[in-house]
N, C-alpha and C positions, 0 to 999 in steps of 0.2 A: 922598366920605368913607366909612370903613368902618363900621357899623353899629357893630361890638363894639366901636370906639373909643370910641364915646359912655356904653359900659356899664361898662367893666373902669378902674381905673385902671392907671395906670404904674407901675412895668414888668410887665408883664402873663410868664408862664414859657409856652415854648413853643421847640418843637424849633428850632434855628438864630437863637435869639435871642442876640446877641453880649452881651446886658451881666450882668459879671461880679456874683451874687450875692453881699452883705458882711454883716460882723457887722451886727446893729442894723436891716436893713430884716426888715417885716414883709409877709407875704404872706396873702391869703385864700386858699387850695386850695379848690376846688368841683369839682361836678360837676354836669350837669343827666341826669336821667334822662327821656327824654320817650317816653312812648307814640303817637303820634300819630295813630292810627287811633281811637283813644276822645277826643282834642282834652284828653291828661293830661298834667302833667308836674309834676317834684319835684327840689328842688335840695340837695345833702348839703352842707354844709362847715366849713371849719373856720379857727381864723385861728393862724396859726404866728411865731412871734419868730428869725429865725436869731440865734445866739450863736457864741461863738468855740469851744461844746464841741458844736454841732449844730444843733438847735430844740426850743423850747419851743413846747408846745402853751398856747395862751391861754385857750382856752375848758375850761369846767367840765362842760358837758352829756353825757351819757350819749347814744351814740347808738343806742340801741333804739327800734326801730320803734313810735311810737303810734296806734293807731287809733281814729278819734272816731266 
């Protein structure tokens, strides 16, 4: 079994993937950024609505960098 199975749901977007995207499904876009020499990593994303004029962006957050 593939590991990223167990994490991502269906349908997951990736190059050669056959299934056609429709109005009405939602997707999360992410990214992880990992450093991995310092054992760091940080994930961006975002959760998007396709519609029949494009996508809507769902979330409301600002994505400017915080630092605690």
């Amino acid at each position: 079994m593939n590991v990223s199975n167990l994490c991502m749901d269906w349908p997951m977007l990736y190059t050669g993937n056959p299934y056609e995207i429709r109005t009405g499904n939602v997707f999360f876009m992410h990214m992880i950024l990992m450093d991995s020499e310092n054992q760091l990593a940080m994930n961006l994303g975002e959760t998007y609505l396709v519609t029949e004029k494009g996508n809507e962006r769902l979330g409301n957050h600002k994505f400017d960098l915080v630092v605690l």
